[in-house]
N, C-alpha and C positions, 0 to 999 in steps of 0.2 A: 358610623359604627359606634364612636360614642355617646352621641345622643339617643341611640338606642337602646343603649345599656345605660342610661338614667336614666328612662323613661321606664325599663323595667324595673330600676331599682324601685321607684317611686311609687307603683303599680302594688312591689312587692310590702314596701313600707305601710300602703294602705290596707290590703288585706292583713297585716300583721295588727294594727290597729284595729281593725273590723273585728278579727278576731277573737281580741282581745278583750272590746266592749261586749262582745255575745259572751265571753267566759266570767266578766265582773259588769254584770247588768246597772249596779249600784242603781240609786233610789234620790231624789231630784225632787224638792218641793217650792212651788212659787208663791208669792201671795203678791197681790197686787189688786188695786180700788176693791176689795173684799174679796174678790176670788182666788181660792186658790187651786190651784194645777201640779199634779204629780206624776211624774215620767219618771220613764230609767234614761240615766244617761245616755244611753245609745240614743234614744229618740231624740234627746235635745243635741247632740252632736248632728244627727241629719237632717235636723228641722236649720240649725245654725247654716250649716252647708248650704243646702237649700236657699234658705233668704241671701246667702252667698253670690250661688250664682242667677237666681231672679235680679241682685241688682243689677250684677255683670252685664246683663243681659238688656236690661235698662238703659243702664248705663251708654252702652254700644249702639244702641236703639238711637238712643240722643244725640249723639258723636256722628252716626250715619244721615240725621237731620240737619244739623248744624254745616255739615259739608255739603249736602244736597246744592244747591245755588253754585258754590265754589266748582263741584265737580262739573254741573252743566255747562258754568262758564268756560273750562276748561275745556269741555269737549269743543263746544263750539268754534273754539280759539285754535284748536289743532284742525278744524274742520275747516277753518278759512285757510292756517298753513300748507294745511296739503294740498286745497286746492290752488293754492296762491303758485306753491311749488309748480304743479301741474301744468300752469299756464308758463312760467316761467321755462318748464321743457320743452313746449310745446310751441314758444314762442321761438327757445333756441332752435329749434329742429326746426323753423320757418326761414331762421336767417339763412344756417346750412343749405336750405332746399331755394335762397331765392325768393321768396314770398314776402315782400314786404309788406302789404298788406295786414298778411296773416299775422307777421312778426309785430305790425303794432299793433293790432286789437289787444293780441295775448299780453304784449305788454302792457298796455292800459289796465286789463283785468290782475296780472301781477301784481301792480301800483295796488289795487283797491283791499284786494287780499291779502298782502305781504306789507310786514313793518322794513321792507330791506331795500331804503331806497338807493343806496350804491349798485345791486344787481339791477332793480326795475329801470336804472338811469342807462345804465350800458346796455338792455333790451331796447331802450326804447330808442338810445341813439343808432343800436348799430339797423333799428327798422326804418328810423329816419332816414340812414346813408342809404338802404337797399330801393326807399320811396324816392330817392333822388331830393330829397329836404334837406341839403348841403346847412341852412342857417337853425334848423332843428335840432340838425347832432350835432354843430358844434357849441349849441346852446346845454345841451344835457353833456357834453364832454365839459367844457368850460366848471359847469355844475359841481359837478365832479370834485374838482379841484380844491373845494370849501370841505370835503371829507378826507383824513391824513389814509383810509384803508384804501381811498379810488381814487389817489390824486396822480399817482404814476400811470393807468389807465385812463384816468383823463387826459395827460399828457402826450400820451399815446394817440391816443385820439385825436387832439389837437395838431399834431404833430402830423398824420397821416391826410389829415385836412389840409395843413396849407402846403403841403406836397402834391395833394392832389390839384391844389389850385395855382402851382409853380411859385409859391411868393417865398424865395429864399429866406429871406428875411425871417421873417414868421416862424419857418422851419426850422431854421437855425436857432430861437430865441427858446422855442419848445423843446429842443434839443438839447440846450443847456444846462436846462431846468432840470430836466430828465434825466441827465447824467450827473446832477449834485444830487438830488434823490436816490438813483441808484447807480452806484458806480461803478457796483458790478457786474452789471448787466452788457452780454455782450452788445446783444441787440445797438443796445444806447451808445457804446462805445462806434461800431461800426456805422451807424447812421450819421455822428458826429464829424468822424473823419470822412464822409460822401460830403455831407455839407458845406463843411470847410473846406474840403478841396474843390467841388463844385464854383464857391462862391470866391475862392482866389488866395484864399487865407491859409497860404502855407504854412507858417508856423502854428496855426491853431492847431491845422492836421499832423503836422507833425503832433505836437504834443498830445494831440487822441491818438495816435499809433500808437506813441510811446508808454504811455498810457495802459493801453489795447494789451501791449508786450509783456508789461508790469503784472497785469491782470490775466496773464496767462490765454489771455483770448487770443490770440495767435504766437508763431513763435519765432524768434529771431529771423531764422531765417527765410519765411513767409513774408514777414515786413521789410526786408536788405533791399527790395528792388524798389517799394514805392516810398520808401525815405530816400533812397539815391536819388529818385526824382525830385521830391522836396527839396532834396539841398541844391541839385542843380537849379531848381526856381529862387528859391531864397538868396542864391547866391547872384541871380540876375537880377531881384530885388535889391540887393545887398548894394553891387555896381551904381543900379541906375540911383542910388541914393547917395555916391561918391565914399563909400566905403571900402574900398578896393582890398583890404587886408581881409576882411570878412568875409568877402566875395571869393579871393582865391581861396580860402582856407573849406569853405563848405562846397565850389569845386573841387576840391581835390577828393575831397571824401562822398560827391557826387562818383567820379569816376573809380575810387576804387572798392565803393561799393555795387556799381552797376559795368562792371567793364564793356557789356555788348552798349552800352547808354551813348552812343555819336554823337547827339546834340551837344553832352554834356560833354564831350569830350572837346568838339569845337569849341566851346564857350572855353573852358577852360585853357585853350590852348590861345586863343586871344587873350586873358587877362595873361598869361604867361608872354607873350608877347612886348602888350604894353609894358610891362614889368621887364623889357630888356633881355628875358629868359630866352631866346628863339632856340636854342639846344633844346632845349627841354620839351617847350612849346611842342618842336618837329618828334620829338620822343613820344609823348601823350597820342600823338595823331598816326603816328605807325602803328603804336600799340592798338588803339582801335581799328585801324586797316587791317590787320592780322585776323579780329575776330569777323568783322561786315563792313566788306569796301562799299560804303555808301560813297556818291558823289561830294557831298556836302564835305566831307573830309579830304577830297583831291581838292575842291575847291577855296579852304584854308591851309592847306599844305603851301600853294605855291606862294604867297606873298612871304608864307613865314621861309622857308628857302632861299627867298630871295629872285627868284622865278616866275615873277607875276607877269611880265609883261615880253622876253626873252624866248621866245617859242621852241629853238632847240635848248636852250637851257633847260625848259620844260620837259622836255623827252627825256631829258637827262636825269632831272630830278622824280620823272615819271619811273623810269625804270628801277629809280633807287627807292619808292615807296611799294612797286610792284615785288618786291624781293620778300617783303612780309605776305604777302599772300598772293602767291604766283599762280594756284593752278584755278583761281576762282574767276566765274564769266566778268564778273566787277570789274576786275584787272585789267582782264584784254579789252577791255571795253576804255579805261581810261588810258591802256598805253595807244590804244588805235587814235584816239583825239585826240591826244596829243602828236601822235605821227602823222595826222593829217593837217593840222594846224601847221606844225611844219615843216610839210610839203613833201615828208619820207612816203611815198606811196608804196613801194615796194612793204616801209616795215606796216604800214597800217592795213594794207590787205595780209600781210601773214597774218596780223589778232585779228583779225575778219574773219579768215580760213579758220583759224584755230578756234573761236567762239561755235562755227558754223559744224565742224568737225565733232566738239565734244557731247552733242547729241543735245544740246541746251536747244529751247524753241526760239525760231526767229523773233526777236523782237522788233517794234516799231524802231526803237531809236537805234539797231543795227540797219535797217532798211534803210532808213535814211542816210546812215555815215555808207553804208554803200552806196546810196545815189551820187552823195556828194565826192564819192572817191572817183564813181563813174567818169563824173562830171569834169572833174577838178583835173586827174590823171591825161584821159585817154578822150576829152570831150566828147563821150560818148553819149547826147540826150536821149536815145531812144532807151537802153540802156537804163541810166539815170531815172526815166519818166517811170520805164517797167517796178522798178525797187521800190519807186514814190507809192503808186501804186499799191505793191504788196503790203506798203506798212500800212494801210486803211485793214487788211484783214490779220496782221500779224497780231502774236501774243502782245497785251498791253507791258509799256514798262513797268520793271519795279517802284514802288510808291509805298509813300505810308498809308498803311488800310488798318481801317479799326477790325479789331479780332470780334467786336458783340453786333456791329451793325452793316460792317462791309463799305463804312464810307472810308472815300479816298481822298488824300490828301495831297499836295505839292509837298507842304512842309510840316515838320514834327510839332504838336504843341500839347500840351500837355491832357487837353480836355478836347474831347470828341466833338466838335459840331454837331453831327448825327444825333447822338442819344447820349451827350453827356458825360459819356464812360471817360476816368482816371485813368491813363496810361493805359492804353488799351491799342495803339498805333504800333505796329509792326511794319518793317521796310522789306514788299515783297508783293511779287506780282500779283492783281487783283484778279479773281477770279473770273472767268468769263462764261456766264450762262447763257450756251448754243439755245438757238427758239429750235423747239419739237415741230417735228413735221403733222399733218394730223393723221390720224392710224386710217390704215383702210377701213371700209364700211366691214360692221361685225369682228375687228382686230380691238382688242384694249390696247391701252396706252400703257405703253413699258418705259415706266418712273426710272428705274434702273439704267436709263439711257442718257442720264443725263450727268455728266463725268464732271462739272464743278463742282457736285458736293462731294466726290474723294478727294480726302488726304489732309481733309480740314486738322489742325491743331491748334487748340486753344488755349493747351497750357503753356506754350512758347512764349517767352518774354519779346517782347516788343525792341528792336536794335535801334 
C-alpha cells in the first residue's frame, strides 16, 4: 500500500514538472566546435532523460553479459544437484525395496553428481550390506569415521557389523565410542548395557543402567529388577575374589531389590551363613519360600537348620518352612520328600492326595514320588512300574525357561544359552507343544488347536 502511494506520489511530481516546462518553455543555447544549437528547455530536459535511460539500459545490457558464463555454470551445477539428489532417492528407495544392485549403481551415480560424500558413503555401504560385501561396508562405514558430521553413523555401522559377525570384542569397543560421542542417545546407552552384560562385565552394565536412569532413558523402576541381578552377580564376583564384606553388602541389596530373585536369595543366605548369621540366613530363605518355593531353596534351608543329614529332623524343619507358603503345589511337593525320605508313608500320600486333588496337572516328578511310595510302602511293583510309566506322558516339571526363546534349563544363570537374553529365565513349567494330527482330505487345519500358545506372559519377572 505504501509503495503505491509513492509511486503515485512520484508519477504526480512528474507531471507537475511536465507541466511546468510546457507553461515556462525558456530558451537554451549551445555552442560547441562552432555549432550552435537552441532548444527550449523542455527539449533539453527530455533529450537528458533520454541519454538517461539508453545508458541504463546499456548499462544492464553489460551486467546481463558479464553474468552470462556465471549463470550457465550455475544452471549446470544445480542440474547435476538434482540429479545427484535423484539418484540418491532412488538409491534409498532400492535399500528399502531390497535391491542391492540397484542400490549401488544409484550410488555410484550419487558419488559422481553430488559433492556430499557423507550421504553417497552411507548409500553405498548400506548397498554393500544388501550385496552381501560384509569388507565393502565396513570399509565406507570405517570411512566415515574421518568426517566429525558421519562419524556417529559410522559407528553405527561398525558396530551393527561386528554384531552381525558375533565378535564381542569389536562390538563392545564400537560401543564405547559411540556412547562418548553421544551420550544421549538411548539407542547407544541400551546396546552398551546388552554388551556388557552379554560379555560378563557387570559393573560396566551396571553403570550403563545407571547411566540409561540418569538419562531418563528408562525409569527407576524399569531398571530395580536388572540391577538386582547385577548385584547378585558382582556380589559372586565380589566372593570369589575374597572380598566377603562386599559381597554380602550387594547381596543384600540384590534381594531387596528383586524379592521373587531365589538365586540371589540362596547366595545370600550362604554368605550369611559363613558369617555365623544362620538366624538370619534361615529368615532371607522363608522370605523367598513365601513369594516361589523353588527347590533350590528347601535345598539350602536344610544344612542352615541344621537338618541336613537327620531325615525326621527334616520333616520337622520341612513343615516349618511349609508354614510361609502352605497352599502352593511347591510345598506339598517338598513336605511329600521329605515324608518319604522318612519313611511317613501315610504323611506323604496325604501331599500326594492333596497336589492330585487341587486340580494342578500331574507332573513327572509326582509320578515318580508315587512310584517310589508304591514301592517303598506296600511293595507294590506293578503299581509302582504303572506311575513310572505315566510320568514318560506327564506334564514336564517346573524349570527354568527363557521367556524369548523357550529354552530350559536345570539351573538359573544369568544369560540364556539359547539366544543370549539377560535375565530372561523364569521357574515354570515348560510348555509342551502336542504334534497335530493331519486334517482329513478337504478339512484345513485348525491352528487354534493347539493350546501351548495360551496364556503366554512375557512381562513376568523371571523367580
Amino acid at each position: 500500500m505504501l509503495r503505491a502511494l509513492w509511486i503515485m506520489l512520484l508519477l504526480g511530481l512528474l507531471a507537475a514538472l511536465v507541466m511546468w516546462l510546457a507553461d515556462n518553455p525558456g530558451q537554451v543555447s549551445l555552442v560547441w566546435y562552432g555549432y550552435v544549437v537552441e532548444t527550449s528547455a523542455a527539449v533539453l530536459v527530455a533529450g537528458l532523460v533520454g541519454v538517461a535511460i539508453l545508458s541504463a539500459l546499456v548499462y544492464r545490457f553489460w551486467i546481463f553479459l558479464r553474468g552470462v558464463p556465471a549463470g550457465l555454470s550455475r544452471f549446470r551445477r544445480d542440474g547435476r544437484r538434482r540429479r545427484g539428489y535423484l539418484a540418491l532417492s532412488r538409491g534409498m528407495v532400492a535399500v528399502a525395496a531390497g535391491d542391492g544392485g540397484e542400490a549401488r549403481r544409484q550410488a555410484g551415480r550419487a558419488g559422481e553428481l553430488l559433492d556430499e560424500p557423507g550421504l553417497t558413503m552411507l548409500l553405498s555401504a548400506q548397498s554393500a550390506q544388501l550385496s552381501g560385501d560384509d569388507k565393502a561396508a565396513e570399509k565406507f562405514f570405517s570411512d566415515m569415521l574421518n568426517n566429525p558430521d558421519m562419524e556417529f553413523l559410522g559407528l553405527r555401522g561398525l558396530l551393527n557389523q561386528a554384531i552381525k559377525r558375533k565378535e564381542g570384542g569389536d562390538a563392545l569397543k564400537w560401543a564405547r565410542r559411540a556412547n562418548r560421542l553421544k551420550p544421549e542417545s538411548a539407542w547407544v546407552a541400551q546396546t552398551l548395557f546388552d554388551l556388557a552384560s552379554r560379555s560378563g562385565l557387570w559393573a560396566e552394565a551396571d553403570e550403563a543402567l545407571a547411566v540409561a536412569i540418569n538419562k531418563k532413558h528408562v525409569t527407576p523402576a524399569e531398571a530395580r529388577r536388572p540391577r538386582a541381578v547385577l548385584s547378585h552377580l558382582m556380589s559372586i564376583d565380589a566372593q570369589a575374589a575374597g572380598d566377603h564384606a562386599k559381597a554380602l553388602k550387594l547381596a543384600k541389596k540384590a534381594c531387596h531389590d528383586a524379592p521373587g530373585l531365589s538365586p540371589a536369595h540362596v547366595h545370600y543366605a550362604g554368605l550369611l551363613k559363613s558369617a555365623g548369621k544362620d538366624r538370619k540366613a534361615a529368615n532371607v530363605l522363608e522370605a523367598a519360600w513365601a513369594i516361589s518355593p523353588v527347590p533350590a531353596l528347601a535345598e539350602a534351608y536344610w544344612p542352615i537348620t541344621g537338618n541336613n543329614g537327620d531325615a525326621m529332623a527334616r520333616v520337622k524343619a520341612a513343615q516349618g518352612l511349609a508354614a510361609f507358603n502352605p497352599k502352593h503345589p511347591g510345598t506339598a511337593m517338598m513336605l511329600a520328600r521329605a515324608a518319604l525320605k522318612a519313611g511317613l508313608w501315610g504323611e506323604a500320600r496325604k501331599g500326594l492326595k492333596d497336589i492330585e486333588q487341587s486340580g494342578e496337572p500331574v507332573s513327572a516328578s509326582y509320578c515318580q514320588l508315587m512310584a517310589s511310595l508304591e514301592e517303598a510302602e506296600d511293595q507294590d511293583m506293578i503299581a509302582a512300574r504303572e506311575w513310572l510309566v505315566r510320568s514318560a506322558s506327564a506334564s514336564p516339571d517346573p524349570t527354568w525357561v527363557c521367556e524369548d526363546c523357550g529354552n530350559a534349563a536345570d539351573s538359573w544363570t544369568a544369560l540364556c544359552g539359547g539366544c543370549g537374553g539377560f535375565d530372561k529365565f523364569q521357574w515354570r513349567q515348560p510348555f509342551r507343544v502336542p504334534g497335530l494330527s493331519p486334517p482329513a482330505k478337504g478339512e484345513p487345519l485348525q491352528l487354534s488347536a493347539v493350546p501351548a500358545l495360551q496364556g503366554v506372559d512375557a512381562e513376568s519377572g523371571a523367580q
